[in-house]
MITIVO-584997 format. One record per residue (C-alpha): residue in one letter; x, y, z. Coordinates in steps of 0.001 Angstrom, whole numbers, plus 500000, padded with zeros to 6 digits. Example, Ala and Ser with C-alpha at 12.3 -4.5 7.8 and 13.67 -1.06 7.14 Angstrom:
2
a512300495500507800/s513670498940507140/
This chain:
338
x456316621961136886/x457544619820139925/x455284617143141051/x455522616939144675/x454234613975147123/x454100614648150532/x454217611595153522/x452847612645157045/x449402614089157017/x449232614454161069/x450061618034162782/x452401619328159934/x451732617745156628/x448565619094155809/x450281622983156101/x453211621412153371/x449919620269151606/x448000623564151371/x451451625805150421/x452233623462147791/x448481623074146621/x449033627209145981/x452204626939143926/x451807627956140270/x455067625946139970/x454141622775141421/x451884619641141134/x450595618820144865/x450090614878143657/x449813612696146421/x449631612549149941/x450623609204152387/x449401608812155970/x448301605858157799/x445443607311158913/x442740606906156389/x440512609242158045/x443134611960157583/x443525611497154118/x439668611833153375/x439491614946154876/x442267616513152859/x440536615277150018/x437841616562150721/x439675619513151084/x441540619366147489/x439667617191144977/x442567617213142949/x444718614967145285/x445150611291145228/x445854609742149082/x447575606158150308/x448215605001153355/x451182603188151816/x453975605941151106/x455967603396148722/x453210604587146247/x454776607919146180/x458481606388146703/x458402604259143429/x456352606980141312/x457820607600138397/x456103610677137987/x456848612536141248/x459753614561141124/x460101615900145221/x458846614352148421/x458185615991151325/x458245614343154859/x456753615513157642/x456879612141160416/x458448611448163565/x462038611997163516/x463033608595164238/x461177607653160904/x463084610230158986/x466257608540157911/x464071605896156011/x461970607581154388/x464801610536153062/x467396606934152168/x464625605543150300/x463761608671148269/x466797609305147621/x467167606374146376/x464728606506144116/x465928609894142350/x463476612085144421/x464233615369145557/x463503615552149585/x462502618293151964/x462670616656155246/x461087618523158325/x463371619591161532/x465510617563163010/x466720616126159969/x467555612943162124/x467803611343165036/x471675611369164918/x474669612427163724/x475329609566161475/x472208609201159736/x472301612873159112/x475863612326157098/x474622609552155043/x471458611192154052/x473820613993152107/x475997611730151255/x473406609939149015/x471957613281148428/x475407614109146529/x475983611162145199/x472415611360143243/x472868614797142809/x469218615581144565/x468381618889146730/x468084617650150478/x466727620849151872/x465648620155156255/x462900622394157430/x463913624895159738/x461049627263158576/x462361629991160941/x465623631123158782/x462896631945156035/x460713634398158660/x460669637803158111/x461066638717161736/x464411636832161896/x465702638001158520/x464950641437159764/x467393640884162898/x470163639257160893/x469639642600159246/x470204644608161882/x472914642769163775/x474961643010160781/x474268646517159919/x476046647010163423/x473381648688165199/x473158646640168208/x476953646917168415/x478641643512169592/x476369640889170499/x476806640052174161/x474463637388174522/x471078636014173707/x468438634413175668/x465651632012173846/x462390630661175451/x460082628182173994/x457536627327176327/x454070625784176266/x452162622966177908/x452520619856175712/x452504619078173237/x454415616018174755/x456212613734172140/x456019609779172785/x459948609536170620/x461464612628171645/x462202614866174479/x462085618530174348/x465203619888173653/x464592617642170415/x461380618686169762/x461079622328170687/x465390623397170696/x465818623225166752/x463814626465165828/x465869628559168118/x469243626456167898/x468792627207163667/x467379630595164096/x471105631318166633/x473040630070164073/x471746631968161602/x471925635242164086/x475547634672164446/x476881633103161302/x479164630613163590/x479296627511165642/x479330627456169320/x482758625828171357/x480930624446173962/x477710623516175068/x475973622463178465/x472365620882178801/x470328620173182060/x466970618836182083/x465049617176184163/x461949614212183526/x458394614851185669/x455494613542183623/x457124610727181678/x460739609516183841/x462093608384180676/x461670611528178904/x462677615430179896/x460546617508179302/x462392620771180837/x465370621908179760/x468190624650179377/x470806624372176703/x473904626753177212/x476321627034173823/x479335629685174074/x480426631220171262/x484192632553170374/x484055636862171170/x482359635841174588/x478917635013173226/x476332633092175121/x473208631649174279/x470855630239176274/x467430628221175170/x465012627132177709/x462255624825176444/x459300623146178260/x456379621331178008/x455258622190181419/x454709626010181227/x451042627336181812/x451949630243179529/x453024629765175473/x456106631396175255/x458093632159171739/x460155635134173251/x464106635841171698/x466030638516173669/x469240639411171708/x472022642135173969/x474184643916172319/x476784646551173311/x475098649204171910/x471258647973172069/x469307645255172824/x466716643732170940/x463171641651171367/x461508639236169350/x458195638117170631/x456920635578167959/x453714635354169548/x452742639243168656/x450767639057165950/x452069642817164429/x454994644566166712/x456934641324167066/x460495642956167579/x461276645795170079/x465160647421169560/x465621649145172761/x468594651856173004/x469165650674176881/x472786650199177739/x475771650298179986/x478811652208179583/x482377651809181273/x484262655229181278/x487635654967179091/x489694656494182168/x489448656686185815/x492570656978187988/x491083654527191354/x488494653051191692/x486202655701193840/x486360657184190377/x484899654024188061/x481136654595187240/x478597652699185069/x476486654611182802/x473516653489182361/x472030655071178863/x468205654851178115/x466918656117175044/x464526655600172419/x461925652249171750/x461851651748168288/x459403648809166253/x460702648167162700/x458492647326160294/x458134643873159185/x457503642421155634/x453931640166156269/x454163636909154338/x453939632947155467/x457678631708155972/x456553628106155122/x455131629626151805/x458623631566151075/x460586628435152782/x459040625685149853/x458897627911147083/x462730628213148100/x462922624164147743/x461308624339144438/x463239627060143087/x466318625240144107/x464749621978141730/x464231623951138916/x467538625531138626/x469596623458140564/x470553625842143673/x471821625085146714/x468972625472149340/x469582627739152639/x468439625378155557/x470266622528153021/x471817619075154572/x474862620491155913/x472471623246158103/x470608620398159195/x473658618584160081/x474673621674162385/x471568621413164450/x471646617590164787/x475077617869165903/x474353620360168870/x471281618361169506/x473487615215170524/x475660617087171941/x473154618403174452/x471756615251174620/x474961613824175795/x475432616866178111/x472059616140179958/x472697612282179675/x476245612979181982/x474114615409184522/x475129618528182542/x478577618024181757/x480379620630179165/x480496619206175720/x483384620562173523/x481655621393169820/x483746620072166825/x481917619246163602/x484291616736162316/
């Protein structure tokens, strides 16, 4: 049995709470916020748990084995250090930090304790996107030409973060797990209206050896919520519409063709091929739920989690890199993880 504590009761926490509350192989202990309001509805809502507004009780537990944090970014590399520290295990939510270097020495201490830092980029553990890894490496869509990523909404507007931060790290994970590789370069523009020290539209551009593009536009200033993935392949293209609540991926056998031979040009022709709209079937289960059963599984018998520091460090690393892109009015940032 793993005895988990859990710091950050706001929008996320209480979701970590409830999945962990419905493990038969975990202890849901103790929950830290510093809203005491917050904490006496969740235990109202699970009798069972003990709350604190001062997380150091679940830091210096003896008794807790894992802690999960789910608080600002900026607040992340101090509360993973110190648990850490402490011989925790940590599941830290997405972005795993605010940089690049805090990122690096939170698995370095993760190593050198020999703890399971797993970073919460839920979406790798989603049925929906395990079923297109599925079918882009079965080869059906053919060669992936490029994809195209929206994550749109109005608000919720962060006070510590802008959006490519807050909203770019589902589909920036979810890419990289698509493709099984690193982009070469990357180019970010965004632009500030509501707050001037804070964008809160933006495009990131990464490029991809084999002439792959990606493109992920994220906004806080759309009238329409938007969670829409459109993956082109040589052979088909695919859709992912997250917000669907049953038929959330389309495969569409649309396509152009370039003839083999043509002597001049009066003879070149595009075909253009339209066939068949199939829906596959998806499995129906909570990612979250599959996501921390993952992190405990990877406790108890001391596996390597998917979405584990290094995957985290991937994300964070584009993330500054687009950062720096938008910072230098959307220069193109050469990608190099070392």
């Amino acid at each position: 049995m793993t005895n988990i504590g859990v710091i950050g009761c706001g929008y996320w926490g209480p979701n970590l709470i409830r999945n962990f509350f419905q493990m038969p192989e975990a202890e849901m202990k103790i929950a830290a916020d510093l809203s005491q309001d917050r904490l006496k509805y969740l235990q109202s809502l699970y009798p069972g748990l003990s709350i604190t507004t001062d997380y150091m009780d679940i830091i210096d537990n003896p008794e807790i084995d894992a802690v999960a944090i789910a608080t600002p970014v900026f607040t992340h590399r101090r509360f993973v250090m110190e648990a850490l520290a402490k011989g925790k295990h940590v599941f830290v939510e997405k972005p795993m930090a605010s940089s690049l270097k805090d990122a690096r020495d939170m698995i370095a201490l993760a190593e050198k304790m020999q703890k399971r830092l797993m970073v919460g980029h839920t979406f790798e553990y989603h049925a929906a996107v395990r079923k297109i890894k599925e079918i882009i490496d079965s080869g059906e869509l053919g060669d992936v030409y490029y994809i195209n990523s929206q994550r749109l909404n109005l608000g919720l507007f962060q006070k510590d973060i802008n959006v490519v931060w807050d909203l770019a790290p589902h589909d920036i994970s979810i890419i990289l797990y698509l493709l099984g590789k690193e982009p070469e370069e990357i180019v970010t523009t965004g632009t500030c209206h509501v707050n001037p020290e804070i964008q809160d539209v933006a495009t990131v551009s990464m490029t991809f050896k084999d002439n792959i593009i990606a493109f992920i536009q994220c906004s806080w200033l759309d009238p329409n919520k938007v969670r829409k993935m459109t993956i082109v392949g040589s052979k088909k293209m695919l859709v992912y519409d997250d917000i669907q609540q049953n038929e959330k991926l389309w495969i569409f056998d649309k396509g152009v063709d370039v003839p083999s031979h043509y002597d001049t040009f009066a003879d070149f022709q595009y075909s253009y091929r339209y066939g068949d709209i199939t829906i596959p079937k998806i499995d129906n289960y909570e990612p979250l739920k599959f996501e921390l059963q993952h992190f405990v599984e990877c406790i108890e018998n001391g596996g390597t989690p998917q979405t584990d520091g290094q995957n985290g460090l991937r994300v964070v690393k584009i993330l500054e890199a687009a950062q720096h892109s938008i910072d230098n009015g959307g220069k193109r940032i050469r990608f190099d993880m070392d």
